[in-house]
NURO-106754 format. One record per atom (N, C-alpha, C): residue in one letter; x, y, z. Coordinates in steps of 0.2 Angstrom, whole numbers, padded with zeros to 4 digits, always signed. Last residue first. Example, Ala and Ser with C-alpha at 12.3 -4.5 7.8 and 13.67 -1.06 7.14 Angstrom:
2
S+0064-0011+0035S+0068-0005+0036S+0064+0000+0039A+0066-0028+0039A+0062-0022+0039A+0066-0016+0039
//
This chain:
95
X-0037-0025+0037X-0038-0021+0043X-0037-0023+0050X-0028-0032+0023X-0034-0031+0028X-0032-0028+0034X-0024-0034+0007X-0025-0029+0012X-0029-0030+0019X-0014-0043-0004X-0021-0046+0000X-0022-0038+0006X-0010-0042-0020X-0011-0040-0013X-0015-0042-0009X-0003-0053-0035X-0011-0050-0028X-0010-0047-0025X+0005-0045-0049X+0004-0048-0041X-0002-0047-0037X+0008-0050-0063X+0004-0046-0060X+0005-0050-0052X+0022-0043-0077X+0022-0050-0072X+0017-0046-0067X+0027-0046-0093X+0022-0043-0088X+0020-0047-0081X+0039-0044-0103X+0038-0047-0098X+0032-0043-0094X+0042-0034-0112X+0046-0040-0113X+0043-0045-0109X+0032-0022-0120X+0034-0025-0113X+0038-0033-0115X+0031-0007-0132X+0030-0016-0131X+0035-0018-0124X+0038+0006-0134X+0030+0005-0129X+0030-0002-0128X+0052+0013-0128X+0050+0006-0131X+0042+0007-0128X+0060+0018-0119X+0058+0023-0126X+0054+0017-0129X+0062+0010-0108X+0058+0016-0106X+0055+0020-0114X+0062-0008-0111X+0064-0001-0111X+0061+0007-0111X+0052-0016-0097X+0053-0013-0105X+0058-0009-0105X+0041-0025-0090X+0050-0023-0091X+0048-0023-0099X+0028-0021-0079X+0031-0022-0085X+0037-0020-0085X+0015-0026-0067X+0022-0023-0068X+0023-0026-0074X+0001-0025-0058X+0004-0026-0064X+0011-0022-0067X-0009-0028-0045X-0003-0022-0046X+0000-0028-0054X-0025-0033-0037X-0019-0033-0042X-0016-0028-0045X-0031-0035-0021X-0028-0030-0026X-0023-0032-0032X-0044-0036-0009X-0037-0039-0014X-0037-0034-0019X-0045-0023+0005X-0046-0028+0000X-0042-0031-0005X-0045-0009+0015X-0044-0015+0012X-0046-0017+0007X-0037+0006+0008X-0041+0001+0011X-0041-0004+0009X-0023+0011+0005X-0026+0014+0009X-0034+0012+0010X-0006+0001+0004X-0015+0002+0001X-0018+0005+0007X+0008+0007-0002X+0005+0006+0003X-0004+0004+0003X+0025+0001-0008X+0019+0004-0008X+0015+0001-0002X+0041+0001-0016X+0037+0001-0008X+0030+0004-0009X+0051-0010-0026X+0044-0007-0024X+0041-0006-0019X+0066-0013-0030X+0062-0014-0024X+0056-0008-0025X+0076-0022-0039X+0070-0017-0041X+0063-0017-0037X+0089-0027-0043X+0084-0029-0038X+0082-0019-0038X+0099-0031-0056X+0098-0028-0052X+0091-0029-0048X+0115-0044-0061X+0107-0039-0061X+0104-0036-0056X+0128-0032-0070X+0124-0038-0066X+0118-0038-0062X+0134-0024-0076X+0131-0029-0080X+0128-0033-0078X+0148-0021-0067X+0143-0018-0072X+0140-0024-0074X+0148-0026-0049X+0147-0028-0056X+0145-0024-0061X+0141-0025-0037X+0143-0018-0040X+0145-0020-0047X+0140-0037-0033X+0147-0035-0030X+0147-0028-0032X+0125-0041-0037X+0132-0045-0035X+0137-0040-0037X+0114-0032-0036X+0113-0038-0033X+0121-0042-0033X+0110-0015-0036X+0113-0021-0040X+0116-0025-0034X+0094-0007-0032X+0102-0009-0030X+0104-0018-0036X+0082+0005-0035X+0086-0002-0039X+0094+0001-0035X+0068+0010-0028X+0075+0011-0027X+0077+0003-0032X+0051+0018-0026X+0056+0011-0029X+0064+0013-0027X+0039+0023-0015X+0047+0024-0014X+0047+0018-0021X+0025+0022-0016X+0028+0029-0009X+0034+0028-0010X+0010+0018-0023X+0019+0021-0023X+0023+0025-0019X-0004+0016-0017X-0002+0022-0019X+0006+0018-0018X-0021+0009-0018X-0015+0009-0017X-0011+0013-0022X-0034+0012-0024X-0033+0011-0017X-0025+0009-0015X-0034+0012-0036X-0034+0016-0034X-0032+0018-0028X-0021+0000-0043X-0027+0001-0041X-0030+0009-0039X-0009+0003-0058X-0009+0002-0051X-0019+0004-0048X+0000-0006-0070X-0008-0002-0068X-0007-0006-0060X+0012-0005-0069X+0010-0004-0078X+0000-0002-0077X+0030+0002-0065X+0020+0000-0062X+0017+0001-0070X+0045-0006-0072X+0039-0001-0071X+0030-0003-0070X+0059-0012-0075X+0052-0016-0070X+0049-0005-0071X+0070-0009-0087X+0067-0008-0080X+0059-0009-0080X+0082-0014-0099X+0074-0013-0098X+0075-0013-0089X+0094-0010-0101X+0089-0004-0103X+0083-0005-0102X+0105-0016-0099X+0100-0017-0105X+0096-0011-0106X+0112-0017-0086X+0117-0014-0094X+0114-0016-0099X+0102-0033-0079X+0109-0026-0079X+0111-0024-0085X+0087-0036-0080X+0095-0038-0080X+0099-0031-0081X+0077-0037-0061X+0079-0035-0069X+0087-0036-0073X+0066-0045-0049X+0077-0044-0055X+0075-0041-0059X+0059-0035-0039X+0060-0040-0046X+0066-0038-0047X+0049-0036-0023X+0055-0034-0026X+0055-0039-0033X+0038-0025-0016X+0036-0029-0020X+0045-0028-0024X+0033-0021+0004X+0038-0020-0002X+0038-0026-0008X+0022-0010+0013X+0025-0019+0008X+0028-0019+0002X+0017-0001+0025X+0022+0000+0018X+0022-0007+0016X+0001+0002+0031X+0008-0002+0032X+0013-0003+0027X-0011+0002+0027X-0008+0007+0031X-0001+0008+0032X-0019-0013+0030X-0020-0005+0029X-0015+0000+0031X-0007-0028+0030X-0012-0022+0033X-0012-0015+0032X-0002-0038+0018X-0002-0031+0025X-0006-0030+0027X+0005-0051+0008X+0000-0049+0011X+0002-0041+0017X+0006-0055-0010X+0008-0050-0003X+0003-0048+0001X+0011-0065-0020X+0006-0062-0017X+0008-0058-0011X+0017-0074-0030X+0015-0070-0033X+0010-0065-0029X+0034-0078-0021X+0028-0078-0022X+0025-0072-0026X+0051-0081-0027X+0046-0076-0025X+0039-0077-0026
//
């Protein structure tokens, strides 16, 4: 998966990550811009339903003007402040 996404103003663009299965840590937005808003996440497991297998943690967001944009996701356990993993994506937005 590239670290960049590009859309245009206005248009949904979906940001997806693994996470592992039956752990307890989930991808969470860790700093999101102003100019972009959250409009859906959904987690689906990725091989047969498996307990324990990993799952695909689809982010739909939208940016309401242009410009590059860094979005910052962290996996962690939700009762855990420390992040296991911080991983930052570009957005490119234009009109």
């Amino acid at each position: 998966m590239s670290d960049e996404v590009a859309s245009r103003v206005g248009d949904i663009f979906e940001i997806e990550l693994r996470e592992p299965g039956a752990t307890g840590y989930r991808w969470a937005i860790g700093r999101l811009p102003p100019a972009v808003r959250l409009v859906e996440e959904q987690r689906q497991t990725s091989a047969a339903g498996r307990s324990g297998s990993t799952l695909n943690h689809t982010f739909r967001l939208r940016a309401s003007e242009p410009g590059d944009y860094q979005i910052t996701f962290e996996l962690r356990r939700l009762w855990e402040k420390q992040s296991v993993e911080v991983k930052t994506m570009k957005v490119m937005a234009r009109a």
